[in-house]
FISE-809772 format. One record per residue: residue in one letter; x, y, z negated of N, C-alpha, C, O in turn. Coordinates in steps of 0.1 Angstrom, whole numbers, padded with zeros to 4 digits, always signed. Example, Ala and Ser with C-alpha at 12.3 -4.5 7.8 and 13.67 -1.06 7.14 Angstrom:
% FISE-809772
A+0132-0057-0078+0123-0045-0078+0132-0033-0078+0142-0033-0085;S+0128-0022-0071+0137-0011-0071+0129+0000-0079+0134+0011-0080;
//
This chain:
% FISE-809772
X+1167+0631-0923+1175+0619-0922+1171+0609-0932+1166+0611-0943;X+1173+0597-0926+1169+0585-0932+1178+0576-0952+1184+0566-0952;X+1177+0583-0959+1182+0580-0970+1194+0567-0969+1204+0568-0976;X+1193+0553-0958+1198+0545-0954+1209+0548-0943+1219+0540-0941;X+1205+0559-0936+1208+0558-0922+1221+0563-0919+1230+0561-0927;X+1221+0567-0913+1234+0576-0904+1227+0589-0912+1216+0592-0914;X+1245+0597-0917+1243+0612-0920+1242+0621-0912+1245+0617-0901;X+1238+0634-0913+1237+0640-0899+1251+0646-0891+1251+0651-0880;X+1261+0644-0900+1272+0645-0893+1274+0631-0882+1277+0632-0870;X+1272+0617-0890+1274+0606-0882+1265+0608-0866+1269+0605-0855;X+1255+0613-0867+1251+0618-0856+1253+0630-0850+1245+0632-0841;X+1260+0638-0854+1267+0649-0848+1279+0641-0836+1280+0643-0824;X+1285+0634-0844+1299+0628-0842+1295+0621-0827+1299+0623-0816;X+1285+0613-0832+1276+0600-0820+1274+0613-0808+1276+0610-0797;X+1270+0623-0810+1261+0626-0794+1275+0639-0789+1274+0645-0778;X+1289+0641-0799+1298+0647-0792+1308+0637-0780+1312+0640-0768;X+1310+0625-0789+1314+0613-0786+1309+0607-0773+1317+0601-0765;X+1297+0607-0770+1287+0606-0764+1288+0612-0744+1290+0608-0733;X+1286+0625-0752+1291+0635-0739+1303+0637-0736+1305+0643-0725;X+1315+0632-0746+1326+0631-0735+1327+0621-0729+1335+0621-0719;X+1318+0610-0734+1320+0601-0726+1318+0602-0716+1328+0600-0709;X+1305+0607-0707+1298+0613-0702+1306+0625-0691+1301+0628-0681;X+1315+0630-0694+1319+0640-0692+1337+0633-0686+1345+0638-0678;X+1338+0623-0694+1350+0613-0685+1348+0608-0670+1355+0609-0660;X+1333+0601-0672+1324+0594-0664+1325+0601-0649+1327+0597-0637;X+1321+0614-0655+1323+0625-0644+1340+0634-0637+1342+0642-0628;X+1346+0630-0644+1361+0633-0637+1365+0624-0633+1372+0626-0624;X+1361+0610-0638+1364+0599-0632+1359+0599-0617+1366+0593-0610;X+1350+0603-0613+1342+0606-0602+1346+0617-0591+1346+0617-0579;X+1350+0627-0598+1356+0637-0593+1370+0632-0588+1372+0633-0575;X+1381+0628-0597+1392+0621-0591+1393+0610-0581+1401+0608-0572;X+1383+0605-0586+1392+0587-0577+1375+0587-0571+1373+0575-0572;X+1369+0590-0567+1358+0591-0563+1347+0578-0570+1348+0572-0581;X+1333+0577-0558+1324+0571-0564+1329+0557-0562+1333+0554-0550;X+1329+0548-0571+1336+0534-0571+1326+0520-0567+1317+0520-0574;X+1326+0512-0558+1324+0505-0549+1320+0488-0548+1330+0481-0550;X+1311+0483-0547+1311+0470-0550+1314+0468-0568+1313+0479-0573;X+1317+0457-0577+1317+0458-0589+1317+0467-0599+1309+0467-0608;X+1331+0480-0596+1332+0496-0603+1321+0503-0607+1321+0508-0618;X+1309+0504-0598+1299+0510-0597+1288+0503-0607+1280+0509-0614;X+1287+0490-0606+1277+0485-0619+1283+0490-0634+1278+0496-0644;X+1297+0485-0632+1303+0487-0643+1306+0503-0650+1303+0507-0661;X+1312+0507-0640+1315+0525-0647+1297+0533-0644+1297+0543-0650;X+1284+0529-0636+1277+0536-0639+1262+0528-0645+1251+0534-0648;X+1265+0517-0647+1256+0509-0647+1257+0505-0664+1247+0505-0670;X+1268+0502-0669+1269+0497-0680+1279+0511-0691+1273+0515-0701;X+1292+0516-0688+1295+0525-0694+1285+0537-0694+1281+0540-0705;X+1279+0543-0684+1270+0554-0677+1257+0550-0692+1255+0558-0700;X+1251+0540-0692+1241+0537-0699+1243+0537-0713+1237+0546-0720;X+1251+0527-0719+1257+0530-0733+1259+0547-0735+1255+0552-0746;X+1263+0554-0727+1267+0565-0734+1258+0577-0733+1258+0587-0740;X+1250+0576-0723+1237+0584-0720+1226+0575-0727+1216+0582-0728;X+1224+0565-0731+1217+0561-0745+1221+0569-0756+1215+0578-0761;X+1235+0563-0760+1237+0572-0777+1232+0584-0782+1227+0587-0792;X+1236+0593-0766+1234+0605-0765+1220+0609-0768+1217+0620-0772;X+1210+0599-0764+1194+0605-0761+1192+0601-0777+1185+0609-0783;X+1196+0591-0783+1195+0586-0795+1194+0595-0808+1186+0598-0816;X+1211+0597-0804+1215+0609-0815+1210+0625-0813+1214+0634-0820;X+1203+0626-0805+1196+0640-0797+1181+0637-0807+1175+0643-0816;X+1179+0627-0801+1160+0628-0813+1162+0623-0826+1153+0620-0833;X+1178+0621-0829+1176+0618-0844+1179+0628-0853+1177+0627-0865;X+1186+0638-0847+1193+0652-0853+1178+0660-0851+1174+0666-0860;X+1169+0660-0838+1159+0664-0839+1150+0663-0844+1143+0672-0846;X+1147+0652-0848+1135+0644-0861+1139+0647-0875+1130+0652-0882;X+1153+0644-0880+1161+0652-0892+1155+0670-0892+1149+0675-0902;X+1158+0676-0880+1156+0689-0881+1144+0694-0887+1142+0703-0895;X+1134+0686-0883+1121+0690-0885+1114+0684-0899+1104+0688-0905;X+1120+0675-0900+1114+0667-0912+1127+0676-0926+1124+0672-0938;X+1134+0683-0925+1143+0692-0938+1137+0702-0941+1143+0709-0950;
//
């Protein structure tokens, strides 16, 4: 980890955070089904992306830490 950066808990925190988001995204889908005209940019297009970013983020940064300790 980067002496400046996020600790590796702060990215622990980021990619649990991450996947529930992720994991809301998908009950939300399950419940009220797949959402229609505007919903669908928004709940998969813009939340869907922020949170499956973080995720990939904090995944190779905990992985790059790993290997470089």
């Amino acid at each position: 980890m980067s002496k400046y950066g996020p600790t590796r808990g702060e990215w622990i925190f980021r990619l649990v955070f991450s996947l529930a988001g992720l994991a809301f995204i998908g009950v939300l889908f399950a419940v009220r089904g797949v959402p229609k005209g505007p919903g669908l940019v928004e709940v998969v297009g813009i939340a869907g992306a922020f949170f499956a970013g973080t995720a990939i983020l904090a995944i190779r940064a905990l992985l790059k830490g790993r290997d470089q300790g």
